[in-house]
FIDO-62948 format. One record per residue (C-alpha): residue in three letters; z, x, y. Coordinates in Angstrom, 3 decimals. Example, Ala and Ser with C-alpha at 12.3 -4.5 7.8 and 13.67 -1.06 7.14 Angstrom:
2
NODE  code         z         x         y
NODE   ala     7.800    12.300    -4.500
NODE   ser     7.140    13.670    -1.060
// end
This chain:
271
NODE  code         z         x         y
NODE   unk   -12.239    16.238    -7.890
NODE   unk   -15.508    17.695    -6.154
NODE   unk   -14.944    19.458    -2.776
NODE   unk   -16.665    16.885    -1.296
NODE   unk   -14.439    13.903    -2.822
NODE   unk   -11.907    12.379    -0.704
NODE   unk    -8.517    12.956    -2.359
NODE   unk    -7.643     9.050    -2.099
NODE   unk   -11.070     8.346    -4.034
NODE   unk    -9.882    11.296    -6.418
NODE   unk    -6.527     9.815    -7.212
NODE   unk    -7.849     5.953    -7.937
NODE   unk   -11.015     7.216   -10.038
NODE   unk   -11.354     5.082   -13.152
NODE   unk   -13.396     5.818   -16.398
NODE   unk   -14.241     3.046   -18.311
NODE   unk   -12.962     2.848   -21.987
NODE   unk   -14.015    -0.457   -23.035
NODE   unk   -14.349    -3.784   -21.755
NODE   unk   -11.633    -4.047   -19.140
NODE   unk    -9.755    -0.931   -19.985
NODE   unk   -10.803     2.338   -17.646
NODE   unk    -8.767     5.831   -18.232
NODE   unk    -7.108     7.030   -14.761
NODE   unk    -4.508    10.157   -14.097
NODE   unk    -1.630    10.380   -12.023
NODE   unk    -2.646    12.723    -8.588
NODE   unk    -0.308    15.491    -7.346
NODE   unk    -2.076    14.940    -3.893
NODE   unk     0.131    11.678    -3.954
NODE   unk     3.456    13.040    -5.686
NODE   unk     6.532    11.530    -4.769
NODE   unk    10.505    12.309    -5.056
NODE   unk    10.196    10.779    -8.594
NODE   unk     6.534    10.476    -9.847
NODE   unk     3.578     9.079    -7.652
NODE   unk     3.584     7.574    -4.338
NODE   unk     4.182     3.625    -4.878
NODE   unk     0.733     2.694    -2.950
NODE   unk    -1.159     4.700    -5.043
NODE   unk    -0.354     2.956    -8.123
NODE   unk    -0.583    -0.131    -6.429
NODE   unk    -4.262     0.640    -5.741
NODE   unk    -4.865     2.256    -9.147
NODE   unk    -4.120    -1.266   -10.844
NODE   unk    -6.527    -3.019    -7.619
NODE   unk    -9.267    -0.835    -8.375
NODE   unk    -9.084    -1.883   -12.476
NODE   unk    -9.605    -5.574   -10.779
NODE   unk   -12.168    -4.227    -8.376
NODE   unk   -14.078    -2.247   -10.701
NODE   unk   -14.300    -5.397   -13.492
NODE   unk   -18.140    -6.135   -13.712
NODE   unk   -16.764    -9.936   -14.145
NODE   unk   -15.088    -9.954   -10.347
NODE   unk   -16.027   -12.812    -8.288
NODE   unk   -15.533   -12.494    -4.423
NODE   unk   -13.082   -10.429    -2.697
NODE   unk    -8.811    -9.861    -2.969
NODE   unk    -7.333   -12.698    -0.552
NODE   unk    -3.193   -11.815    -2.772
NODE   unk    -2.218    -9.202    -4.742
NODE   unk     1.194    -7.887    -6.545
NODE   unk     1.705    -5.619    -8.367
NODE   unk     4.925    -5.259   -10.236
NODE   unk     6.786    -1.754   -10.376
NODE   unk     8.140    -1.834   -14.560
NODE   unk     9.411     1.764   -14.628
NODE   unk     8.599     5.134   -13.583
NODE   unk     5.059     6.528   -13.326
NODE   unk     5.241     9.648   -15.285
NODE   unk     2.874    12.544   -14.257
NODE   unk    -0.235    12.166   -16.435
NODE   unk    -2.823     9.862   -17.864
NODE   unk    -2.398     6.342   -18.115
NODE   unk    -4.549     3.064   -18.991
NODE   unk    -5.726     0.380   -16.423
NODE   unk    -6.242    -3.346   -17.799
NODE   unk    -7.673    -6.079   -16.440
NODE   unk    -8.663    -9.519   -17.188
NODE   unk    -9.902   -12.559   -15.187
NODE   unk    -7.250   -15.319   -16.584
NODE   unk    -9.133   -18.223   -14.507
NODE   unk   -12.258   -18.510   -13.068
NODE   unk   -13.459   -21.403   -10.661
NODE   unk   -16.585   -22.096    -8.354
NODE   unk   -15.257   -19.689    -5.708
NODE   unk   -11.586   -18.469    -6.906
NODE   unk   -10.832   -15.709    -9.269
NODE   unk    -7.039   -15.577   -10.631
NODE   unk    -6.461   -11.979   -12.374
NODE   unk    -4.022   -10.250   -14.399
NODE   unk    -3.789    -6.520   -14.806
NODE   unk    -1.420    -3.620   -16.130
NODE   unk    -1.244    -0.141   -16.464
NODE   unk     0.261     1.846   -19.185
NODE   unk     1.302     4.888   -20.177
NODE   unk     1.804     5.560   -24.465
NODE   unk     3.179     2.234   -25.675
NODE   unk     4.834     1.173   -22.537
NODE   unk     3.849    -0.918   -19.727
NODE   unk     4.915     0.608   -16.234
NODE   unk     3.276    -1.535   -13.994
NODE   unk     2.230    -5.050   -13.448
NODE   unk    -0.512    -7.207   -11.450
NODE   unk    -1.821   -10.190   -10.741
NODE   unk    -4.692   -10.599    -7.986
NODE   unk    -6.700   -13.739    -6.584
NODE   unk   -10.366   -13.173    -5.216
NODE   unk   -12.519   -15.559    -3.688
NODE   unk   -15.418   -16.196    -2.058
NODE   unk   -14.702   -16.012     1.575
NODE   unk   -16.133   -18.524     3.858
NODE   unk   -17.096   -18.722     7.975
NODE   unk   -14.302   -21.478     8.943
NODE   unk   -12.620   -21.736    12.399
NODE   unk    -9.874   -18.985    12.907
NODE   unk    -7.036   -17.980    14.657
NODE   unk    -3.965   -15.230    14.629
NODE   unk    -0.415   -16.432    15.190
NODE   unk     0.933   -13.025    15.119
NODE   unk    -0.700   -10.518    18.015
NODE   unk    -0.637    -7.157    17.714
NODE   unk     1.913    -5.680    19.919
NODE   unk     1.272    -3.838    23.580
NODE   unk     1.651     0.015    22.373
NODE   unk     0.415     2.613    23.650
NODE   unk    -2.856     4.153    22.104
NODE   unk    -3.556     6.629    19.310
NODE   unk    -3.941     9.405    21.405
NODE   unk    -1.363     8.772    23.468
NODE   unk     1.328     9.288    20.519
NODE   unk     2.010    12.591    19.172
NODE   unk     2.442    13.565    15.487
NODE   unk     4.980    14.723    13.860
NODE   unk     4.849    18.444    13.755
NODE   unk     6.343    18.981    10.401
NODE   unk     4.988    18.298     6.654
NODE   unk     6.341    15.686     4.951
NODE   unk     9.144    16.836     2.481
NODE   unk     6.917    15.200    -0.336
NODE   unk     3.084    15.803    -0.919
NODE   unk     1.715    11.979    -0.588
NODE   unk     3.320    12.087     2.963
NODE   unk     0.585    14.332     3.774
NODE   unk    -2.101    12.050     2.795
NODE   unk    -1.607    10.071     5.868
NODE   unk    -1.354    10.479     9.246
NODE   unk     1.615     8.822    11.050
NODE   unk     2.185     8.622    15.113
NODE   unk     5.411     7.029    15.346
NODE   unk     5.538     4.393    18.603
NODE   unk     9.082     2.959    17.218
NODE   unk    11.825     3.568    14.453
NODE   unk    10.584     7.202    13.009
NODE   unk    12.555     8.682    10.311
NODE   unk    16.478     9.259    11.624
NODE   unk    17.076    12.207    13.606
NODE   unk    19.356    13.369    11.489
NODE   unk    21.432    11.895     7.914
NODE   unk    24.581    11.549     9.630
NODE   unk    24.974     7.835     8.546
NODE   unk    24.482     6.287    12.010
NODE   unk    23.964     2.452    11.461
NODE   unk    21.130     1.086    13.429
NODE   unk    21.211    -2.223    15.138
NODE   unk    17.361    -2.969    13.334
NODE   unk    14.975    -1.726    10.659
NODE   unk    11.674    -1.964    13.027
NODE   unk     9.454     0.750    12.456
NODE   unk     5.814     0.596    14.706
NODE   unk     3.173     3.357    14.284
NODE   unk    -0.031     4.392    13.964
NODE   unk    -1.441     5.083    10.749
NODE   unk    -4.532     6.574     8.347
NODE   unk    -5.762     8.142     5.863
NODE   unk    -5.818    11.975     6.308
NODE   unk    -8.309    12.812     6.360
NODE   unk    -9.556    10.007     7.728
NODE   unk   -11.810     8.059     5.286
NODE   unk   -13.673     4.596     5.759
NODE   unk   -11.032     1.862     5.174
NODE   unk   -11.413    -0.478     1.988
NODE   unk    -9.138    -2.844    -0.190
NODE   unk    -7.680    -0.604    -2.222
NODE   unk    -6.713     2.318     0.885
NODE   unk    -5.256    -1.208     2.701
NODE   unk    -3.382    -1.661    -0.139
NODE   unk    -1.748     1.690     0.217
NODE   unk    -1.745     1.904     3.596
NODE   unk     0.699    -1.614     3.051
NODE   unk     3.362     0.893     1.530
NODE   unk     3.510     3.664     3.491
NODE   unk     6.492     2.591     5.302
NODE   unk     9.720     4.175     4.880
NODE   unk    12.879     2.383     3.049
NODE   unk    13.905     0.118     5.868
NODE   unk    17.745     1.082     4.356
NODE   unk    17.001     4.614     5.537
NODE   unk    16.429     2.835     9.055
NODE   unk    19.434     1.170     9.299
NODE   unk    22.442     3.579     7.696
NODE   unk    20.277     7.091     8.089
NODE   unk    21.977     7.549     5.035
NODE   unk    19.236     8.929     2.079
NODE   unk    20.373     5.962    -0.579
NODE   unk    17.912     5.391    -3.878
NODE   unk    15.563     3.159    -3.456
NODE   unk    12.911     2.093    -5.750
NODE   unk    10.559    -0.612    -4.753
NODE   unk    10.517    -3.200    -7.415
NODE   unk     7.473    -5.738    -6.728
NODE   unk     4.724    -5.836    -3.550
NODE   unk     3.004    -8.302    -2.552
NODE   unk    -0.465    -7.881    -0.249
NODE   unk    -2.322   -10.793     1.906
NODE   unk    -5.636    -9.655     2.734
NODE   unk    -6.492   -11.410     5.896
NODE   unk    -9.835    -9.808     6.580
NODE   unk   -12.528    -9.860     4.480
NODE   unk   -14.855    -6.426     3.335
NODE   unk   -16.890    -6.326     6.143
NODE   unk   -14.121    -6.647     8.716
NODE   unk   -12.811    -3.850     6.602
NODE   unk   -16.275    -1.804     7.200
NODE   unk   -16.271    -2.538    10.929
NODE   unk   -12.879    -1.335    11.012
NODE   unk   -14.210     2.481     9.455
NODE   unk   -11.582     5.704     9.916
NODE   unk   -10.464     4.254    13.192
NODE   unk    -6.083     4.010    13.293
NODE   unk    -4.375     0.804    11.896
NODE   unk    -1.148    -0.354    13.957
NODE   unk     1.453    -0.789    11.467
NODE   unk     4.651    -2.613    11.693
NODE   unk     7.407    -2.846     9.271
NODE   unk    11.049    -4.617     9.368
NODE   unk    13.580    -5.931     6.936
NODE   unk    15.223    -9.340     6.639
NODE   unk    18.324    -8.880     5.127
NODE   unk    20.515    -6.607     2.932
NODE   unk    22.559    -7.500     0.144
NODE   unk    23.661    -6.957    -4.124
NODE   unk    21.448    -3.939    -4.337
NODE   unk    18.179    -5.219    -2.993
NODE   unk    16.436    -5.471     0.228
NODE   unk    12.700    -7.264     1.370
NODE   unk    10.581    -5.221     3.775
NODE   unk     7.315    -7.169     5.389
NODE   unk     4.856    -5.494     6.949
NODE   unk     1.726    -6.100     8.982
NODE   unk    -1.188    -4.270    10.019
NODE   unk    -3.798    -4.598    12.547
NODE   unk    -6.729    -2.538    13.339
NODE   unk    -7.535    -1.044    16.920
NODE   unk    -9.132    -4.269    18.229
NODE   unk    -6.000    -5.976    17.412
NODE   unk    -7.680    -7.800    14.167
NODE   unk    -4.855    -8.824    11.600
NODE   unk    -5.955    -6.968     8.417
NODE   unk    -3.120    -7.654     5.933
NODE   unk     0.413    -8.747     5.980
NODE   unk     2.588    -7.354     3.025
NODE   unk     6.070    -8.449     1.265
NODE   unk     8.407    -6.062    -1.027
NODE   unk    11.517    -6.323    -2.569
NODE   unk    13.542    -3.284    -2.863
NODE   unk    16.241    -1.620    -5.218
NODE   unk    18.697     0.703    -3.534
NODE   unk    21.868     1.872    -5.151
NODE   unk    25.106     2.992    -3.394
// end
């Protein structure tokens, strides 16, 4: 990484090997408990789809599926356009490590057109930026630091003591740190930075490994532009509990209270 390169840009970088193969390593800006941060690798496998001289339009769905541990270290992006139609793209992707496949992807693009709109879902009344203080202390793993976090509602539990909460909801302010221009693959990570909602509701620190994610983009690239460095609103809750899984769904909104992206996981936790 130059001086000069953002460490997010550092940690998706790509080198082509091929026709839709490009070389990428693992970032210790984005460590986590056990390998990399789960966003990054999500937007690793994006940018293989992004970077494809073949794309047509821009991500509208994406999921990518967690197969096993990221180890520290090189790995290979794939990517392949499985379908093609006048203004659709349907694509399949994969990154691997060796001879084993630890993640998986599929992504639709398209061509997005000016069509009446509307948002169901408002942005809720919070106070602003600003107005919400940061947490003084580093996160207890590096990709934590990668982000800035002002927690309106449902920060991490005061203490471990394995006080149940009566919800998951988690509200907060959120960006890159240092702040960078927002684009689909930093949305796509920005989708994940959300704690374990289990965490939320037992303060209790179970295992928990996120198994697949799922990403609706609701704004298009230049939405995305207008939206620069500027704080995204994030919101995060579960829906139910049960046999060693969770969901988590997620939505963020920008400071004019534009709907970006709405996002979907399932969840492994073990007691």
């Amino acid at each position: 990484m130059n001086e000069n390169q953002h460490p997010f840009d550092a940690a998706i970088a790509l080198r082509p090997e091929g026709e839709g193969a490009w070389h990428g390593h693992t970032s210790p800006a984005y460590a986590n408990m056990i390998g990399p941060f789960g966003g990054i690798t999500a937007a690793q496998a994006l940018n293989a789809v992004l970077q494809h001289p073949q794309r047509l339009g821009e991500p509208v769905a994406y999921t990518v599926n967690f197969a096993a541990p990221v180890a520290d270290g090189p790995f290979l992006a794939l990517a392949r356009p499985a379908r093609t139609n006048r203004s659709t793209q349907h694509w399949i992707a994969e990154l691997r490590q060796g001879d084993q496949t630890v993640a998986t992807a599929t992504a639709v693009t398209a061509v997005r057109r000016d069509t009446w709109g509307a948002t169901e879902l408002a942005m809720p009344a919070v106070p602003p930026p600003p107005a919400v203080p940061r947490p003084l202390a580093r996160g207890k793993v590096e990709w934590i630091n990668r982000y800035e976090m002002r927690f309106v509602e449902g920060a991490y539990p005061p203490a471990w003591d394995g006080t149940h909460s009566e919800d998951s909801r988690t509200c907060l302010w959120l960006r890159d740190e240092p702040p960078r221009p927002l684009d689909f693959a930093s949305l796509t990570a920005l989708a994940d930075v959300f704690f374990p909602r289990i965490w939320r509701r037992r303060a209790t620190r179970t295992p928990i490994g996120t198994v697949s994610m799922t990403v609706y983009f609701h704004a298009g690239g230049a939405q995305l532009a207008r939206t620069g460095s500027g704080h995204l609103l994030g919101q995060a809750h579960a829906h139910g509990f049960r046999d060693g899984y969770f969901d988590q769904t997620a939505q963020l909104w920008n400071e004019a209270g534009d709907l970006l992206a709405t996002s979907h996981q399932i969840v492994y936790y073990k007691e």
